[in-house]
MARLUMFI-489897 format. One record per residue: x, y, z of N, C-alpha, C in turn; residue number from 1. Coordinates in nm, 2 decimals, always signed. Layout:
BEGIN
+--------+--------+--------+--------+--------+--------+--------+--------+--------+-----+
:   n_c1 :   n_c2 :   n_c3 :  ca_c1 :  ca_c2 :  ca_c3 :   c_c1 :   c_c2 :   c_c3 :   i :
+--------+--------+--------+--------+--------+--------+--------+--------+--------+-----+
:      X :      Y :      Z :      X :      Y :      Z :      X :      Y :      Z : NUM :
...
+--------+--------+--------+--------+--------+--------+--------+--------+--------+-----+
//
This chain:
BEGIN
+--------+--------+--------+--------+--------+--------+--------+--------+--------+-----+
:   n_c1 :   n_c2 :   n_c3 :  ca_c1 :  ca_c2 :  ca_c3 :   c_c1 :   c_c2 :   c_c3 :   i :
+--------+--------+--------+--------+--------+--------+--------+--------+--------+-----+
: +14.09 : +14.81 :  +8.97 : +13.97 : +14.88 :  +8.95 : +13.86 : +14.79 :  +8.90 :   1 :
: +13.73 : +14.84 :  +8.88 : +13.61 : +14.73 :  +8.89 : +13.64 : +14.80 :  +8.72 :   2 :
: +13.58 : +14.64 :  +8.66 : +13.58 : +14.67 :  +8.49 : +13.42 : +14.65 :  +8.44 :   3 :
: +13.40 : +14.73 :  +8.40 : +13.26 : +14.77 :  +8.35 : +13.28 : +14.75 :  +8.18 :   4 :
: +13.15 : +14.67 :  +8.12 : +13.13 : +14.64 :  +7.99 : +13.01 : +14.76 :  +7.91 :   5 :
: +13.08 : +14.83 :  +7.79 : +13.00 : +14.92 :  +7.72 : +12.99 : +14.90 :  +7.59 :   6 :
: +12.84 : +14.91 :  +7.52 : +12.85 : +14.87 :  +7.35 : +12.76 : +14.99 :  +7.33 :   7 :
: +12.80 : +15.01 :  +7.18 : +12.77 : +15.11 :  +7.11 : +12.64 : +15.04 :  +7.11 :   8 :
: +12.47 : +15.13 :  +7.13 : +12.37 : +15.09 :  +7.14 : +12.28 : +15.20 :  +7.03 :   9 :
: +12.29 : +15.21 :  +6.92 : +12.21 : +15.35 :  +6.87 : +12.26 : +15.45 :  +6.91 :  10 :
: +12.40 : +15.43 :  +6.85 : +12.47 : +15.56 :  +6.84 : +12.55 : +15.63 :  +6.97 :  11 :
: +12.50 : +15.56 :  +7.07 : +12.57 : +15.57 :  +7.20 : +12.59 : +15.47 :  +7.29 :  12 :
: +12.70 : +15.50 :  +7.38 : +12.76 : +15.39 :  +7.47 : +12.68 : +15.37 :  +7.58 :  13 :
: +12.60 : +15.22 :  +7.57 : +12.54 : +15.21 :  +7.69 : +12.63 : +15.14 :  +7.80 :  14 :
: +12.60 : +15.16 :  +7.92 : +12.69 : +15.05 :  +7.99 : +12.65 : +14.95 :  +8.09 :  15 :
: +12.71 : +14.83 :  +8.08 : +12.68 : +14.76 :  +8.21 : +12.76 : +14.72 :  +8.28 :  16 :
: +12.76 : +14.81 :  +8.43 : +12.82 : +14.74 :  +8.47 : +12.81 : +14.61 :  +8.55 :  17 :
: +12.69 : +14.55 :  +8.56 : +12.69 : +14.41 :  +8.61 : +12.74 : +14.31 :  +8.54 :  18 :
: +12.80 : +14.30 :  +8.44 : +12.86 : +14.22 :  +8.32 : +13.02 : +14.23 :  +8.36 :  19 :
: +13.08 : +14.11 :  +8.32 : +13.25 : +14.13 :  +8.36 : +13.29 : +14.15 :  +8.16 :  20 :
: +13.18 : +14.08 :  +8.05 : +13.18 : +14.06 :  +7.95 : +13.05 : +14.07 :  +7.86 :  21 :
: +13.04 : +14.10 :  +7.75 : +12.92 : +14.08 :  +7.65 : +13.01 : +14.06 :  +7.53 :  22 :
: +12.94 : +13.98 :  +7.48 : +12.95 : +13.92 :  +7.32 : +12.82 : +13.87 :  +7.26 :  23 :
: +12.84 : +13.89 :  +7.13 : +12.72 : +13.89 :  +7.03 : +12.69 : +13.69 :  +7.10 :  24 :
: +12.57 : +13.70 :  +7.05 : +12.51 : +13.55 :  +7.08 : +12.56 : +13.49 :  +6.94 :  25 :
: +12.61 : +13.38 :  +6.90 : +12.65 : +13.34 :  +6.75 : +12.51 : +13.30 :  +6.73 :  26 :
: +12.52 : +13.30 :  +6.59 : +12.40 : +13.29 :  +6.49 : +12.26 : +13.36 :  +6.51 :  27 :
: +12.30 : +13.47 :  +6.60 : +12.14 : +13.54 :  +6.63 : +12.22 : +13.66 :  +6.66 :  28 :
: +12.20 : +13.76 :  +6.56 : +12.30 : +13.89 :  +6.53 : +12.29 : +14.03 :  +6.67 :  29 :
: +12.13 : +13.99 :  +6.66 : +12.01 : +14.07 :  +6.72 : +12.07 : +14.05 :  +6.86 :  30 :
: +12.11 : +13.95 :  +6.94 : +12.12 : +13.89 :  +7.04 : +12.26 : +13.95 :  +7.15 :  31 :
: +12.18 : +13.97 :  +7.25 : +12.41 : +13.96 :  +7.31 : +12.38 : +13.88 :  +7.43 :  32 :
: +12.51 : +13.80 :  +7.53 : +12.52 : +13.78 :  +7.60 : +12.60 : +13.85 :  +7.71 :  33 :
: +12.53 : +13.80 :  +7.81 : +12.62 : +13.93 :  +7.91 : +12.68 : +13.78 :  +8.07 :  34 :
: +12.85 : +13.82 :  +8.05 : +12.85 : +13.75 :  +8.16 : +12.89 : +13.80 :  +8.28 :  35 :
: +12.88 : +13.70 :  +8.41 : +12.92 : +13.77 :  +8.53 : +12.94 : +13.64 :  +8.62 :  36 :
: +13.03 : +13.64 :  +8.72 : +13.12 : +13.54 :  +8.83 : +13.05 : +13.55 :  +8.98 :  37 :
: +12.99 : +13.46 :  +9.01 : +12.92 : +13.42 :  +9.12 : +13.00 : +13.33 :  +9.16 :  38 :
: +13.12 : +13.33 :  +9.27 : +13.23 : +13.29 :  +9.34 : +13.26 : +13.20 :  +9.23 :  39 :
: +13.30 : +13.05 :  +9.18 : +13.37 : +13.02 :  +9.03 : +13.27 : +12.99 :  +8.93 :  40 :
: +13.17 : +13.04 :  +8.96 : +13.03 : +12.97 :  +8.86 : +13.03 : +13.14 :  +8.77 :  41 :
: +13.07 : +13.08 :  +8.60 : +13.03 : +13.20 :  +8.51 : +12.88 : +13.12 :  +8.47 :  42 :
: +12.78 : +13.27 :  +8.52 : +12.63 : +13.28 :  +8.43 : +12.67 : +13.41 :  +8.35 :  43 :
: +12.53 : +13.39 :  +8.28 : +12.47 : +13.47 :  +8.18 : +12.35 : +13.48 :  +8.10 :  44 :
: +12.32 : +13.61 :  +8.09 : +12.20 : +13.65 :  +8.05 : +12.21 : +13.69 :  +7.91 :  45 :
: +12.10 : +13.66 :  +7.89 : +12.10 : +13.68 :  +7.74 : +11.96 : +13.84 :  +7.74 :  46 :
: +12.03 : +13.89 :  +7.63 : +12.02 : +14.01 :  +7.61 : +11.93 : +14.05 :  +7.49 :  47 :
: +11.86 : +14.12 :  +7.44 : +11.82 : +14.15 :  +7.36 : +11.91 : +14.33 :  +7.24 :  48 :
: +11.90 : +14.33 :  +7.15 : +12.02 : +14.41 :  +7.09 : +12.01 : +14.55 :  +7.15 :  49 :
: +11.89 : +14.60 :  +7.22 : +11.88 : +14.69 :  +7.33 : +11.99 : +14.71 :  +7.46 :  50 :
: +11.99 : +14.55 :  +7.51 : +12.08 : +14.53 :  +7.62 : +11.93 : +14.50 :  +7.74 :  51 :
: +11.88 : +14.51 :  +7.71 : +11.77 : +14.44 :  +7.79 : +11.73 : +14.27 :  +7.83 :  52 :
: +11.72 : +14.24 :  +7.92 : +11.76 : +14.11 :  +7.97 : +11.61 : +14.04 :  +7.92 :  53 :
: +11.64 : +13.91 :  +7.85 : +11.56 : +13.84 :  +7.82 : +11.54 : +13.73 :  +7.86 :  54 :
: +11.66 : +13.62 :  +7.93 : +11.68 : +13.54 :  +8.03 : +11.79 : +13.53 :  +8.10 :  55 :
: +11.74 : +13.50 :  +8.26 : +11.87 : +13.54 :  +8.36 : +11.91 : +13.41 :  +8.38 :  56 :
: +12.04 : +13.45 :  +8.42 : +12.13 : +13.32 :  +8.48 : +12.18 : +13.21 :  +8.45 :  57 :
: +12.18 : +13.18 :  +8.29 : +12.22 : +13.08 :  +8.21 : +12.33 : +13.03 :  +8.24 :  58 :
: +12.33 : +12.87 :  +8.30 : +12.48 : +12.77 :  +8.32 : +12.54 : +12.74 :  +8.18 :  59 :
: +12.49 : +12.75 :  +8.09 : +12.50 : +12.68 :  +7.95 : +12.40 : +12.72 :  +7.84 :  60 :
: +12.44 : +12.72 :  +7.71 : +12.36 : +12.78 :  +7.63 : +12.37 : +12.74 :  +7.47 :  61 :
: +12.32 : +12.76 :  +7.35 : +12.35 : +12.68 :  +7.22 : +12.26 : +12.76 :  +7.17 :  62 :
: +12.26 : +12.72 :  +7.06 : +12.19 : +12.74 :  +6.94 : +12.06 : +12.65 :  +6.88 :  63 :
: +11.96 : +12.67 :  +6.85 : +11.88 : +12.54 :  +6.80 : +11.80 : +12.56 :  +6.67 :  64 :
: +11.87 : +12.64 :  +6.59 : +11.87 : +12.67 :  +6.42 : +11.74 : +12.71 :  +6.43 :  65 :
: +11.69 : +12.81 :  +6.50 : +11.57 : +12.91 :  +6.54 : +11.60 : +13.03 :  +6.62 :  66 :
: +11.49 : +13.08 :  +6.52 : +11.51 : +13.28 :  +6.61 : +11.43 : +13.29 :  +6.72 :  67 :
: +11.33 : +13.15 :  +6.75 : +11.27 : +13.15 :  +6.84 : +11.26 : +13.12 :  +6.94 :  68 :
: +11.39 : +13.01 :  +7.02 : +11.44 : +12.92 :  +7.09 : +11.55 : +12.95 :  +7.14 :  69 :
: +11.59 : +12.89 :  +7.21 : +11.75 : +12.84 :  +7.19 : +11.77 : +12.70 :  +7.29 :  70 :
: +11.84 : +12.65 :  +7.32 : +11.90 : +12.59 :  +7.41 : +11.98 : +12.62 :  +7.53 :  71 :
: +11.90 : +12.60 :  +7.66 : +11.96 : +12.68 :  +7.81 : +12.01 : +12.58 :  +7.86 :  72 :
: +12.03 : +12.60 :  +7.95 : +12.03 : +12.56 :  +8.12 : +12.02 : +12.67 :  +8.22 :  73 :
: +11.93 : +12.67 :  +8.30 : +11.88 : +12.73 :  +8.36 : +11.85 : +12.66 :  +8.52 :  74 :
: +11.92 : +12.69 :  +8.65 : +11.87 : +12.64 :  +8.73 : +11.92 : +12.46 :  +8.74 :  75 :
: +11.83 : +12.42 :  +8.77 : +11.85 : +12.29 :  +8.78 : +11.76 : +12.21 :  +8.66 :  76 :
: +11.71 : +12.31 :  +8.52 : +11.66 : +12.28 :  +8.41 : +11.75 : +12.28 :  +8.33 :  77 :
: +11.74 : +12.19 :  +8.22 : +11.82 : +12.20 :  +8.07 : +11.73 : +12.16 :  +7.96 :  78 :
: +11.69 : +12.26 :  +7.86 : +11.62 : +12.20 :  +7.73 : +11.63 : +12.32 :  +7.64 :  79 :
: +11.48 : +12.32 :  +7.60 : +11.49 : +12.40 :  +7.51 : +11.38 : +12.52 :  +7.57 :  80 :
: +11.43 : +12.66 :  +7.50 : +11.34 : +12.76 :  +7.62 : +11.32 : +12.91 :  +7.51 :  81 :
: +11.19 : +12.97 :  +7.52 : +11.19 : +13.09 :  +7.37 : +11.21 : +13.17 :  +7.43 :  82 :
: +11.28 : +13.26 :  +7.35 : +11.33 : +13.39 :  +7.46 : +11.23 : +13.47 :  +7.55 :  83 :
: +11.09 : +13.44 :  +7.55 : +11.02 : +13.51 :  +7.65 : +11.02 : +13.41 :  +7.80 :  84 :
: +11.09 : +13.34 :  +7.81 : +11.16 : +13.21 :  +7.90 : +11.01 : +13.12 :  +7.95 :  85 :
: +10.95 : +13.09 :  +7.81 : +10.90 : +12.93 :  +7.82 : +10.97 : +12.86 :  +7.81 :  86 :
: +10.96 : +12.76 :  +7.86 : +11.04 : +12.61 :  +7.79 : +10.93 : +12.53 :  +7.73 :  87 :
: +10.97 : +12.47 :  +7.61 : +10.87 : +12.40 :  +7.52 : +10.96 : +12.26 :  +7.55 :  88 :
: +11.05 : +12.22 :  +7.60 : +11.07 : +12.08 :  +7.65 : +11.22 : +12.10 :  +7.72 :  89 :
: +11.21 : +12.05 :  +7.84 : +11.30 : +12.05 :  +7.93 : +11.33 : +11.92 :  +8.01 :  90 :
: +11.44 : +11.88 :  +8.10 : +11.43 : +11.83 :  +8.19 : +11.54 : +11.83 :  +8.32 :  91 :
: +11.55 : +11.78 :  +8.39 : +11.62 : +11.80 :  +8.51 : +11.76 : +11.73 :  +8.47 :  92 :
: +11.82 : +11.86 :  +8.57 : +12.02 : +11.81 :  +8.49 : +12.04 : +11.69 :  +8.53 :  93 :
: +11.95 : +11.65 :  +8.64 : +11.99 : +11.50 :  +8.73 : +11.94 : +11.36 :  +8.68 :  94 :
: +11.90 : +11.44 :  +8.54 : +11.85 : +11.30 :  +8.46 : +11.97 : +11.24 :  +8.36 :  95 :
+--------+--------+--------+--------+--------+--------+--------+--------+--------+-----+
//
C-alpha cells in the first residue's frame, strides 16, 4: 500500500500524502520537515507548524542558531537561506 504521513494540526489530523515522512525540524519547534524519494535522492521541504511549505526540495539542511535562517542546499546552491527562501549568502556546490 502507498504510506501517507498525518500530524495532529489544531486538534485534527492533517494529511500528507506527498511525504514518505515528517519530523519536527530540531531546534525550531514551530518547524516540520517533510520527506519524499525522487528515484535514490531523499529531498525535503521544510514546513511551517501549519504544514504549509516554506522551502522546496532541500538536499541538505542544519541549523544556524536563528529563527530566521537556516542552512540549505538547494539545487545546485548551498548557504545560508530565511525561510521566505532568500539567501543572504550562498554558493555553488561545485565550489
Amino acid at each position: 500500500g502507498v504510506q501517507t504521513c498525518a500530524l495532529p494540526i489544531y486538534g485534527h489530523q492533517k494529511v500528507f500524502p506527498q511525504y514518505t515522512n515528517i519530523i519536527r525540524f530540531y531546534g525550531m519547534d514551530d518547524l516540520l520537515l517533510g520527506s519524499y524519494q525522487i528515484g535514490r535522492s531523499y529531498l525535503y521541504d521544510l514546513l511551517d507548524g501549519e504544514g504549509n511549505v516554506l522551502l522546496k526540495a532541500l538536499k541538505n539542511y542544519g541549523t544556524a542558531d536563528s529563527d530566521q535562517f537556516i542552512y540549505a542546499e538547494i539545487g545546485f546552491q548551498k548557504g545560508y537561506i530565511t525561510l521566505d527562501g532568500e539567501w543572504l549568502w550562498s554558493r555553488s556546490v561545485f565550489q
